[in-house]
N, CA and C of each residue as an Amber inpcrd file, in Angstrom:
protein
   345
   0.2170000  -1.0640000  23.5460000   1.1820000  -1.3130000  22.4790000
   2.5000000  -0.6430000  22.8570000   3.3920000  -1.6270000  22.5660000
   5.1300000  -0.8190000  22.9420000   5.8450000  -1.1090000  21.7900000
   6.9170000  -0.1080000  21.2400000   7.6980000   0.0780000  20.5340000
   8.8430000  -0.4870000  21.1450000   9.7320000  -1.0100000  20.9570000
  11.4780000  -1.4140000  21.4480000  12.0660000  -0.9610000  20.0110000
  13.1630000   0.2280000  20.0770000  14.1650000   0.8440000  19.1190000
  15.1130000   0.2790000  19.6060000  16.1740000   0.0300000  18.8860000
  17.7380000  -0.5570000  19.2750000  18.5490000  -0.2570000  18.0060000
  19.7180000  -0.3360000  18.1900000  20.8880000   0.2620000  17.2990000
  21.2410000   1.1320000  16.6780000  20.9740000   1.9410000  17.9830000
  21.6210000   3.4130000  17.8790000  23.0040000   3.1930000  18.0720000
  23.6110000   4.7230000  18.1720000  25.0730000   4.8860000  18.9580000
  26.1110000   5.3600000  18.0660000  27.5870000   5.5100000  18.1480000
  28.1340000   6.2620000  17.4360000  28.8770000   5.8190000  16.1990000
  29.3360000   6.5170000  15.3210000  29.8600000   6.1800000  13.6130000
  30.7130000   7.0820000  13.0690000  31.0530000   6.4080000  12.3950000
  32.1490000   7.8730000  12.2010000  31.5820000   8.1200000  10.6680000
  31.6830000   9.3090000  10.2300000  31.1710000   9.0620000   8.7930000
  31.4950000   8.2150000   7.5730000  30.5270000   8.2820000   6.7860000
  30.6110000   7.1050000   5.9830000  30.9750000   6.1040000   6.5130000
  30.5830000   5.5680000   7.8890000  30.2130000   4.5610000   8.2090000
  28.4940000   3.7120000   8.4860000  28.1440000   2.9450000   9.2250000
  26.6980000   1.8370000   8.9490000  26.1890000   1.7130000  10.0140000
  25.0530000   1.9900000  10.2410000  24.2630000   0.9680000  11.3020000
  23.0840000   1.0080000  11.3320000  22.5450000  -0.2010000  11.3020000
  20.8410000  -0.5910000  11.6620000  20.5520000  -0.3240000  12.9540000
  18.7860000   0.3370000  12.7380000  18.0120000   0.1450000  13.2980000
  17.2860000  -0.6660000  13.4340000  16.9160000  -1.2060000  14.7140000
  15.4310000  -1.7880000  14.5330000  14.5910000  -1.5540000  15.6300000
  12.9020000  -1.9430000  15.4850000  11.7510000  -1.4660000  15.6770000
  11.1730000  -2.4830000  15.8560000  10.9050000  -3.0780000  16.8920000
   9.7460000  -4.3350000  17.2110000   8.4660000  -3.5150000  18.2220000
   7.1640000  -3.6950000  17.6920000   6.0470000  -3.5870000  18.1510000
   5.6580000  -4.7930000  18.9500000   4.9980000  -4.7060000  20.1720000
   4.6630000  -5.8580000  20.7630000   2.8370000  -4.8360000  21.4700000
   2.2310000  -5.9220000  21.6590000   1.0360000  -5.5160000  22.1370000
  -0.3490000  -5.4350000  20.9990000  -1.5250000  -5.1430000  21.2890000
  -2.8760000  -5.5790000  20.3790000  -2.8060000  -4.6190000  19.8180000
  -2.4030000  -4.6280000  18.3180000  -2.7640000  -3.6410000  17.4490000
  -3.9530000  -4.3750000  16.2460000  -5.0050000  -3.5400000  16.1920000
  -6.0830000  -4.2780000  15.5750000  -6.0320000  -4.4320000  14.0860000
  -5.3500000  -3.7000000  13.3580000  -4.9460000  -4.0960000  12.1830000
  -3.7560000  -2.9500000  11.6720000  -2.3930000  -3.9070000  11.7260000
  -1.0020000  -3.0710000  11.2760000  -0.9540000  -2.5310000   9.8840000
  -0.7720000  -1.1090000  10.2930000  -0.4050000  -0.8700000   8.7060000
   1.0050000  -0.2170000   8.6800000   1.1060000   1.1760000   7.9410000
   2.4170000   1.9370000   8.1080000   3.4090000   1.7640000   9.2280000
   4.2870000   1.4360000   9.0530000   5.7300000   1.2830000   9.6710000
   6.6600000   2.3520000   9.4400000   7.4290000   3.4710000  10.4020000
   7.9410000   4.2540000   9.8620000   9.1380000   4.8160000  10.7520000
  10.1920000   5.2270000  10.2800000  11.3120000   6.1480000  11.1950000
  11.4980000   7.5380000  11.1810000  11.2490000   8.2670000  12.0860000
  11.2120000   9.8830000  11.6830000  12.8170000  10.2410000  12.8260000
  13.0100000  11.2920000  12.8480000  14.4160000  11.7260000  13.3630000
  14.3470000  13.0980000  13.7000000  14.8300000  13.2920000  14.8290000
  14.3450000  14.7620000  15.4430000  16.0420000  14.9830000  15.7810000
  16.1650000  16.4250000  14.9070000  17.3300000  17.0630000  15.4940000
  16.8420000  18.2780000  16.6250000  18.2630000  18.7260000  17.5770000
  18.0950000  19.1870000  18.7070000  17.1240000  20.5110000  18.2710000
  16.5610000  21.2030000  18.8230000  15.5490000  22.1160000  18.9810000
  14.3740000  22.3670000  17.4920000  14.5280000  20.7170000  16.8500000
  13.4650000  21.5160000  16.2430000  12.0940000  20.1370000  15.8430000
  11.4240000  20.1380000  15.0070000  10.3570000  18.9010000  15.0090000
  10.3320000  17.8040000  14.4460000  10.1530000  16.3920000  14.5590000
  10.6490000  15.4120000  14.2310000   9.8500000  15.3550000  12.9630000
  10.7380000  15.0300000  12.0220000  10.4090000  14.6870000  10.5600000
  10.7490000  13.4420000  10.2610000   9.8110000  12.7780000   9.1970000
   9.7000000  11.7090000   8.4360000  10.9910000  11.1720000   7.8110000
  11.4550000   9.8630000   7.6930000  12.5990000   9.6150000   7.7130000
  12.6970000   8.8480000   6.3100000  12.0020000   7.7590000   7.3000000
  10.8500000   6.4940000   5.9010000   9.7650000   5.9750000   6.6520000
   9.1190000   5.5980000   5.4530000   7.8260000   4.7910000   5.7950000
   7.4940000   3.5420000   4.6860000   7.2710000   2.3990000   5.0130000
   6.8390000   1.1440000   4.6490000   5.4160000   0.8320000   5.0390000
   4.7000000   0.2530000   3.7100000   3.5150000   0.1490000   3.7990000
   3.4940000  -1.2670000   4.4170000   2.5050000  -2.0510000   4.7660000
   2.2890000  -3.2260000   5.0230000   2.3800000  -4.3320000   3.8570000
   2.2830000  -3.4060000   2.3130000   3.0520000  -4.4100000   1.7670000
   4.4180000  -4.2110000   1.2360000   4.9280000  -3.4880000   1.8810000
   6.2460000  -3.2320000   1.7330000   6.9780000  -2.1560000   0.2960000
   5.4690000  -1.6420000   0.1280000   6.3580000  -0.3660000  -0.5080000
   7.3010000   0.6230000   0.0900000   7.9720000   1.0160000  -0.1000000
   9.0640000   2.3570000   0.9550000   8.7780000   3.7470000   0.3060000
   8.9750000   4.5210000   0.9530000   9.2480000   5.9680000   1.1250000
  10.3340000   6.7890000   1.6400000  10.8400000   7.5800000   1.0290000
  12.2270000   7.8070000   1.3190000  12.1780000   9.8760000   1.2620000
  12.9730000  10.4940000   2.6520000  12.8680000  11.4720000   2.5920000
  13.8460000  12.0840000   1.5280000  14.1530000  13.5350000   0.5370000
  15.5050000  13.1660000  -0.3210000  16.5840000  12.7530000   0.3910000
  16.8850000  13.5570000   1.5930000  18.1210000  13.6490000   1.8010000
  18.7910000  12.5170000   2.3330000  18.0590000  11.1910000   2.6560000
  18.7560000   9.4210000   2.5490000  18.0070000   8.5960000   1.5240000
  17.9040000   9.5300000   0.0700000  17.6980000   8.0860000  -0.5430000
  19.0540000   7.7370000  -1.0510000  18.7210000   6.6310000  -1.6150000
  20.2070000   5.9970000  -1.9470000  20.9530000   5.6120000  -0.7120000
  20.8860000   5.9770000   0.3250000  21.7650000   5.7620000   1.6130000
  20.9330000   4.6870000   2.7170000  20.1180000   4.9900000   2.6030000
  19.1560000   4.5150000   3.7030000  17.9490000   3.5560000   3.3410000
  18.2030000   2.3110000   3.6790000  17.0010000   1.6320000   2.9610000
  16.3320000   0.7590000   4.4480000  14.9730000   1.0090000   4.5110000
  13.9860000   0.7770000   5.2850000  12.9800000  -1.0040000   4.8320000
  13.2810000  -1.6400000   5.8150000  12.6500000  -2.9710000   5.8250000
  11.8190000  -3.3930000   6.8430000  10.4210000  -4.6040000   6.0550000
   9.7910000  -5.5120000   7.4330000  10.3640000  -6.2080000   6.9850000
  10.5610000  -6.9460000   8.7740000  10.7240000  -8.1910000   8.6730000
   9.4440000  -9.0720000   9.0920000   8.5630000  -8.3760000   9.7360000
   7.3560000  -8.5970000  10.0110000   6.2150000  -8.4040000  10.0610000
   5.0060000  -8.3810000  10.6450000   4.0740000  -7.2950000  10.4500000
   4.0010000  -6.2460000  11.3350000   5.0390000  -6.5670000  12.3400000
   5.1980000  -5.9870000  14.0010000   6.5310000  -5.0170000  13.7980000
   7.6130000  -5.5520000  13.2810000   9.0580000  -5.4320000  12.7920000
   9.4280000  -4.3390000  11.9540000  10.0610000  -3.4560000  11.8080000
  10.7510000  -2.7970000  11.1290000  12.2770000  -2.4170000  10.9010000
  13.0070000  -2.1970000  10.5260000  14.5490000  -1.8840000  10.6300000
  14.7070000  -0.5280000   9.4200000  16.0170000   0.1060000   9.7360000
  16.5140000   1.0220000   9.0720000  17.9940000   0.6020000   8.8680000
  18.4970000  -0.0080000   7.9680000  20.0140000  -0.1500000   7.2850000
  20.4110000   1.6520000   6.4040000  21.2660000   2.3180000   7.3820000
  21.8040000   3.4030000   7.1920000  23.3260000   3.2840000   7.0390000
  23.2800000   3.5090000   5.6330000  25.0520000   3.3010000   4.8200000
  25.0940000   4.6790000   4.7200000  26.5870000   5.2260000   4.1670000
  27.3810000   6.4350000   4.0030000  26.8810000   7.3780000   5.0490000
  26.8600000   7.1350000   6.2030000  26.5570000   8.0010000   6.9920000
  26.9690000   9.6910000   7.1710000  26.2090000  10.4890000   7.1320000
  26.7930000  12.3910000   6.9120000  26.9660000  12.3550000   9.1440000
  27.2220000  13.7750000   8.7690000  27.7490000  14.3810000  10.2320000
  26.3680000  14.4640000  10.7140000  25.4240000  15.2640000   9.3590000
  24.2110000  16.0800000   9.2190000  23.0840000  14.5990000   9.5070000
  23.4930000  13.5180000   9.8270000  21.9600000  12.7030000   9.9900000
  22.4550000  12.3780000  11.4030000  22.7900000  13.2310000  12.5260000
  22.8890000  12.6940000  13.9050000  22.0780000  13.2060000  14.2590000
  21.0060000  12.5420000  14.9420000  19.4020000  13.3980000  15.4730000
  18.9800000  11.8170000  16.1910000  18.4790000  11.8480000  17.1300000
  17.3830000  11.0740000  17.4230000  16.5810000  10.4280000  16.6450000
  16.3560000   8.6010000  16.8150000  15.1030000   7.9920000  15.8900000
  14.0260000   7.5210000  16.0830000  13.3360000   8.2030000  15.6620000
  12.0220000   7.4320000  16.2770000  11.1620000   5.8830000  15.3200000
  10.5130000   4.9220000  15.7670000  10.0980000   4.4810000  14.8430000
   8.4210000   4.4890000  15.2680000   7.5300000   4.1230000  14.5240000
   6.4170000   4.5000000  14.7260000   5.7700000   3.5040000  14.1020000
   3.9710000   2.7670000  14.5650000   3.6070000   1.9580000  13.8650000
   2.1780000   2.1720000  13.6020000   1.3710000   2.4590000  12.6720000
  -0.0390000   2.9550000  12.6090000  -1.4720000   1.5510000  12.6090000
  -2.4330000   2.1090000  13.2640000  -3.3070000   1.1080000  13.5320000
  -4.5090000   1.7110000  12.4660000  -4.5870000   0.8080000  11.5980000
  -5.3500000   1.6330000  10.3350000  -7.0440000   1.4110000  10.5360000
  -7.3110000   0.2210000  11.7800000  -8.8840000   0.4650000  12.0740000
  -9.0050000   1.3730000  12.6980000  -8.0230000   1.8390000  14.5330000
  -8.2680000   2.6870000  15.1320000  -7.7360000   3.8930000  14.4230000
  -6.6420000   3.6750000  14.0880000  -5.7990000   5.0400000  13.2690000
  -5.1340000   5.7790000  14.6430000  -5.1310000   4.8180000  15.5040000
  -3.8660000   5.4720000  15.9720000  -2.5790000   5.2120000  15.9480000
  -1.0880000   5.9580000  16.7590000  -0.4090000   6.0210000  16.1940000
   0.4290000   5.5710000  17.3410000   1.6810000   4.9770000  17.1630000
   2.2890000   4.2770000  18.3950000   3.3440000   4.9200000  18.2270000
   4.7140000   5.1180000  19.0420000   5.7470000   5.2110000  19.0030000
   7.0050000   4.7440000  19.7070000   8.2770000   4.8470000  19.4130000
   9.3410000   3.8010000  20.0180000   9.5210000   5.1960000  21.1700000
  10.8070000   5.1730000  22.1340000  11.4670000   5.8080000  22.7180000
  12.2420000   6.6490000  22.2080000  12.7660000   5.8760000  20.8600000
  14.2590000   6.7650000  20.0750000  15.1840000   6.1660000  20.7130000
  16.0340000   6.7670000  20.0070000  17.5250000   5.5880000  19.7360000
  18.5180000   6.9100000  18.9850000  19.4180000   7.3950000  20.1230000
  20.4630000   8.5750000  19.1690000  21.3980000   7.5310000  18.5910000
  21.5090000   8.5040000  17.5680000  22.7670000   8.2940000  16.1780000
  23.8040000   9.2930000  16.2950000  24.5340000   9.0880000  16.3140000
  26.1060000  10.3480000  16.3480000  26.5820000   9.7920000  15.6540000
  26.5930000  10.6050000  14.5360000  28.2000000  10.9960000  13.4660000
  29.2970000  11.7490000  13.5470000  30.0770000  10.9970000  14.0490000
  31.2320000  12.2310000  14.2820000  32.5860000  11.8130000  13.9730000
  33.4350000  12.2430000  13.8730000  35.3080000  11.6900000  13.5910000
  35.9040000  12.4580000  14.8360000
């Protein structure tokens, strides 16, 4: 199973940009879809997560800002509006296999906020 992340790169604040997250390869039954974000020296935390039927989860500090979508059962994206200085970290997206229960992940995709 492979992750492909894309649309990273730089913003100036309160500016926009999507992510997205395509899974390719045998996953035996898709469930959780999710983006976590690792700033420099410390552990990657939960960003959002979408269930397979498309409930969301939102960490506080992007709700309202950040809204998390499938487009598929493979697919995920992150639409990130009002962008802070404070959400430039690395993204990961991640996809869970709920027979095996294991856990896949993208490469990451940096975000820079800066003026």
């Amino acid at each position: 199973v492979q992750l492909q992340a894309s649309g990273g790169g730089l913003v100036q604040p309160g500016g926009s940009l999507r992510l997205s997250c395509a899974a390719s390869g045998s996953i035996l039954s898709v469930g959780d879809m999710a983006w976590y974000r690792q700033f420099p020296g410390k552990q990657r935390e939960l960003v959002a997560s979408i269930t397979s039927g498309g409930r969301a989860t939102y960490v506080d500090s992007v709700k309202g800002r950040f809204t998390i979508s499938r487009e598929s059962a493979k697919t995920v994206s992150l639409q990130m509006n009002s962008l802070k200085l404070e959400d430039t970290a690395v993204y990961y997206c991640n996809v869970r296999d709920r027979q095996t229960r294991s856990v896949y992940w993208g490469q990451g995709t940096q975000v820079t906020v800066s003026s």
